[in-house]
C-alpha positions as CSV (number, residue, x, y, z in Angstrom):
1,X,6.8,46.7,-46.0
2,X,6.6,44.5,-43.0
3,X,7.3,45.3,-39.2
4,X,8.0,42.4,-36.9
5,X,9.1,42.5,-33.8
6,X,11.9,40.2,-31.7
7,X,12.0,39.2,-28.0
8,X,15.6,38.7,-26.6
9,X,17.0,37.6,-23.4
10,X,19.2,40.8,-22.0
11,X,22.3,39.4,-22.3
12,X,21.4,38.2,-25.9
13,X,20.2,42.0,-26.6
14,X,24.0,43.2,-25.3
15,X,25.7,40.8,-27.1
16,X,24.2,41.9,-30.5
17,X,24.4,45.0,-29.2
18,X,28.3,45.5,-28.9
19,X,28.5,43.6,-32.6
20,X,26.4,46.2,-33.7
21,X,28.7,48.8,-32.5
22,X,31.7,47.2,-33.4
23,X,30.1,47.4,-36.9
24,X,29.1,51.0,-36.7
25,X,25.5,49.8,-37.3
26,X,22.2,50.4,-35.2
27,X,21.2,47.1,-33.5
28,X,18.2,47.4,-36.1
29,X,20.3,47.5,-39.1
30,X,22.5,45.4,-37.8
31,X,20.3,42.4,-37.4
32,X,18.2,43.2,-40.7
33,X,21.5,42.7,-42.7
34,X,22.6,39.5,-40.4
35,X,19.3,38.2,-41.7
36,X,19.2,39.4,-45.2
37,X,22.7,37.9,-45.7
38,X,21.9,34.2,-43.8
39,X,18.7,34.3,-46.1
40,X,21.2,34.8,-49.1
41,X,24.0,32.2,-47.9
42,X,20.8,29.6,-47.6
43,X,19.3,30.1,-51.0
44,X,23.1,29.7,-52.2
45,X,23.1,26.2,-50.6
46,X,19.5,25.4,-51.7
47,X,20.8,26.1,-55.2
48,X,24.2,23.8,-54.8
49,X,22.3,20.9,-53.7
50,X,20.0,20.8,-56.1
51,X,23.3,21.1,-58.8
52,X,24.6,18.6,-56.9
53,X,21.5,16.3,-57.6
54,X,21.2,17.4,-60.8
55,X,24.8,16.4,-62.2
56,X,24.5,13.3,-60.3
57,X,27.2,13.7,-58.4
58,X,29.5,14.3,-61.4
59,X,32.1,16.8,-60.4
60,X,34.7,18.8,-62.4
61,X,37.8,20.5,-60.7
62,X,38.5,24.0,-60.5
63,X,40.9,24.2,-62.6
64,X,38.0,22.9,-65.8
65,X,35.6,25.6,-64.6
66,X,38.5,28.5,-64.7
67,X,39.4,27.0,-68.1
68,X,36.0,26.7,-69.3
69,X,35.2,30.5,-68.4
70,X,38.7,31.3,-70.0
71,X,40.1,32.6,-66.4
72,X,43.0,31.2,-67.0
């Protein structure tokens, strides 16, 4: 496990500060699951693009896929 440390502004530590509270979370937890889920949302991008690239731009509707997985 890794400890790193972060420098804010005072008004930038109040602001995440009250979202934290407003949460229920410590500022701690709060910000390590902020970052865990921004690191997750990014790799999710990383992997559309390169489907993107990868089909070529060929797209199917939402309606195919649902049919396709039998969801409909």
């Amino acid at each position: 496990m890794t400890v790193t440390s972060l420098r804010f502004k005072d008004d930038q530590y109040e602001a995440i500060k009250v979202l934290a509270d407003f949460y229920g979370e410590t500022v701690t937890a709060f910000m390590k699951r902020v970052i865990l889920e921004r690191l997750e949302d990014e790799s999710d991008y990383q992997d559309v693009v390169k489907n993107l690239q990868a089909s070529q731009g060929e797209v199917v509707s939402r309606y195919e896929v649902m049919t396709h997985l039998k969801l409909e």
